[in-house]
ZAMARGU-4260 file (C-alpha; in steps of 0.2 Angstrom, whole numbers, plus 5000, padded with zeros to 4 digits):
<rodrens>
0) 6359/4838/5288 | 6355/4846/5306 | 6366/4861/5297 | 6354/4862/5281 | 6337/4862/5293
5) 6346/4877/5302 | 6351/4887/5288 | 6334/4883/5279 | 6325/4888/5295 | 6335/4903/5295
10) 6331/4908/5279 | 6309/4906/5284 | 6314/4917/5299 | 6322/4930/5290 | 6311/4930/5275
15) 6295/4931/5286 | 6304/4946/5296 | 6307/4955/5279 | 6288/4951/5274 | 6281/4958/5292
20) 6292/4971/5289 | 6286/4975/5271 | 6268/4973/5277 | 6269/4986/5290 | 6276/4998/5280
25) 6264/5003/5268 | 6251/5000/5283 | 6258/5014/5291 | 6261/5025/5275 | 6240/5021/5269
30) 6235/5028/5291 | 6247/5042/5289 | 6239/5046/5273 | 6222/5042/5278 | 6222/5053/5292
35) 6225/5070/5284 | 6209/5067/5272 | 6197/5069/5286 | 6205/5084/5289 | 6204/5092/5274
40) 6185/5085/5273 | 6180/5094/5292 | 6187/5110/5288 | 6174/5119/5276 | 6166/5129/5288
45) 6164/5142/5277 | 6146/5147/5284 | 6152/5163/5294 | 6161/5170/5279 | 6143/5172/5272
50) 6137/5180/5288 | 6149/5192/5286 | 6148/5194/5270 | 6128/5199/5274 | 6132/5212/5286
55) 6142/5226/5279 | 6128/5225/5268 | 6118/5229/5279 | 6129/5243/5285 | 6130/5250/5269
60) 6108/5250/5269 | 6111/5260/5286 | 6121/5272/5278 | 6110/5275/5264 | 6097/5280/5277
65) 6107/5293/5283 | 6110/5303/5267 | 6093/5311/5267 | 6099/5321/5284 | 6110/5334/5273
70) 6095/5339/5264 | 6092/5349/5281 | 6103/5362/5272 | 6092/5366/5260 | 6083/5379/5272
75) 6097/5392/5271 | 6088/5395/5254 | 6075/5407/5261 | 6088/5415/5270 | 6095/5421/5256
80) 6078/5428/5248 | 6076/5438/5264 | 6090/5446/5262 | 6086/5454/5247 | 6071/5463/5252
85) 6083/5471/5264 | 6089/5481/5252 | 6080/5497/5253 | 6080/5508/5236 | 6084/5524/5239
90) 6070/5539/5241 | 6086/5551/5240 | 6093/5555/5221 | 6111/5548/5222 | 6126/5559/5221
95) 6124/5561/5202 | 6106/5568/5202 | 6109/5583/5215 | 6107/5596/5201 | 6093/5608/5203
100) 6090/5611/5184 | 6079/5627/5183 | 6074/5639/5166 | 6072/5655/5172 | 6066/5671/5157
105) 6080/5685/5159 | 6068/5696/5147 | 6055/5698/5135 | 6050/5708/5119 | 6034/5709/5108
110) 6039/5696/5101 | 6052/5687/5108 | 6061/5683/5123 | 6079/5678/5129 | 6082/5665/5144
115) 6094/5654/5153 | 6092/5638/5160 | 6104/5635/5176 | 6112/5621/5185 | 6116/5620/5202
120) 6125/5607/5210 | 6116/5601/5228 | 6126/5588/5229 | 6142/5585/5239 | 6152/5575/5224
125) 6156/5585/5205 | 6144/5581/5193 | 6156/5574/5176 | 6143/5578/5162 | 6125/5581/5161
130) 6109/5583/5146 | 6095/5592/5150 | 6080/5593/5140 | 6065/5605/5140 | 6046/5611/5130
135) 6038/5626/5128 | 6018/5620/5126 | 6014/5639/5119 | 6024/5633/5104 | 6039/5646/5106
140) 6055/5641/5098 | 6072/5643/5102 | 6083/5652/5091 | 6099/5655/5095 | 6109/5650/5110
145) 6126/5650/5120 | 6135/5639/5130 | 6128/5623/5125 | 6127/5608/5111 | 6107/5611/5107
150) 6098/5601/5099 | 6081/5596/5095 | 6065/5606/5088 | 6051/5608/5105 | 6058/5597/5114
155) 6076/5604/5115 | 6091/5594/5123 | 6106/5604/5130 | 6121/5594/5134 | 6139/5601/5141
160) 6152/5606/5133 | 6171/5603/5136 | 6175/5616/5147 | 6159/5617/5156 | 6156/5599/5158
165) 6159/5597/5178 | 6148/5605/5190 | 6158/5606/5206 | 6147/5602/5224 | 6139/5620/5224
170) 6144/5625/5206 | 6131/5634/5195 | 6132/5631/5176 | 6121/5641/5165 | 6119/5643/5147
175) 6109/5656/5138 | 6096/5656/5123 | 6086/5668/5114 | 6070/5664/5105 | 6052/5668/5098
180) 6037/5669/5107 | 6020/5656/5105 | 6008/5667/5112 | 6007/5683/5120 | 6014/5680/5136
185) 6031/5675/5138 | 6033/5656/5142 | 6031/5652/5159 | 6032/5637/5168 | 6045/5628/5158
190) 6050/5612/5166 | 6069/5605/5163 | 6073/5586/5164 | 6085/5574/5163 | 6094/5559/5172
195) 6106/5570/5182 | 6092/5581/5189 | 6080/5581/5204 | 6063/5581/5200
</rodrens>
């Protein structure tokens, strides 16, 4: 009998050992578990991201106020207008209108008269080409002529030919014309244009 209370005793002891044992287990496992929750809970302090977040804003504001500074360039503008005026146009006939175009009367009959007009190279470049035009206001006329392409009925145009085309730098060209007098006297006074001579 004293065996059987022993070995039942055992038994209680064990089982209550096993039980304290079972008891504390889960115990531990429900603080080990508890105590990460907290954790998770306390650490949204996600406050200073937004303050951040609010200042490169600000920079960007701060950077807007310095794009109106390049405008500054815009005064180079009037610069350029002043340099225009600098150019100064020319009193001087350029290289191309250094011909002295003259009409000079060689001689004159009762009723006619016979001429020239000349063209003298001032210049100190050749001359490639050139038209000149003239009028009698007596009303003579032009009747014949050498020389030149005329044209024209008062005014006349005579423009060069292929062999006289080029005035060299103090070249004289000349072309010759007979014709039929306006009034009594002979015409005088003639005067010859065009875009390559000096008036």
């Amino acid at each position: 009998m004293k065996k059987s209370l022993l070995l039942v005793l055992l038994l209680f002891v064990v089982v209550g050992a096993v039980l304290l044992v079972v008891n504390k287990g889960p115990s531990t496992a429900n603080k080990v578990s508890l105590t990460p929750v907290p954790k998770m809970t306390d650490s949204p302090p996600v406050q200073p991201l937004k303050f951040h977040s609010e200042k490169p804003a600000e920079k960007t504001v701060t950077s807007e106020k310095n794009i109106p500074t390049p405008a500054e360039p815009a005064q180079a503008q009037p610069l350029e207008s002043a340099q225009e005026p600098a150019q100064p146009k020319p009193d001087k006939p350029t290289d191309k209108q250094f011909l002295l175009c003259e009409h000079i009367i060689s001689s004159v009959t009762q009723y006619g008269f016979t001429g020239e007009i000349r063209l003298i190279n001032k210049g100190n470049h050749p001359v490639n080409g050139w038209s000149v035009t003239w009028e009698y206001p007596d009303g003579s006329a032009i009747i014949d002529a050498d020389d030149v392409a005329l044209s024209g009925n008062n005014p006349y145009t005579g423009e060069y030919l292929s062999w006289n085309a080029e005035i060299a730098p103090g070249q004289t060209v000349t072309f010759k014309f007979s014709g039929v007098k306006g009034g009594e006297n002979a015409p005088l006074g003639v005067k010859v244009t065009g875009e390559s001579c000096m008036n």
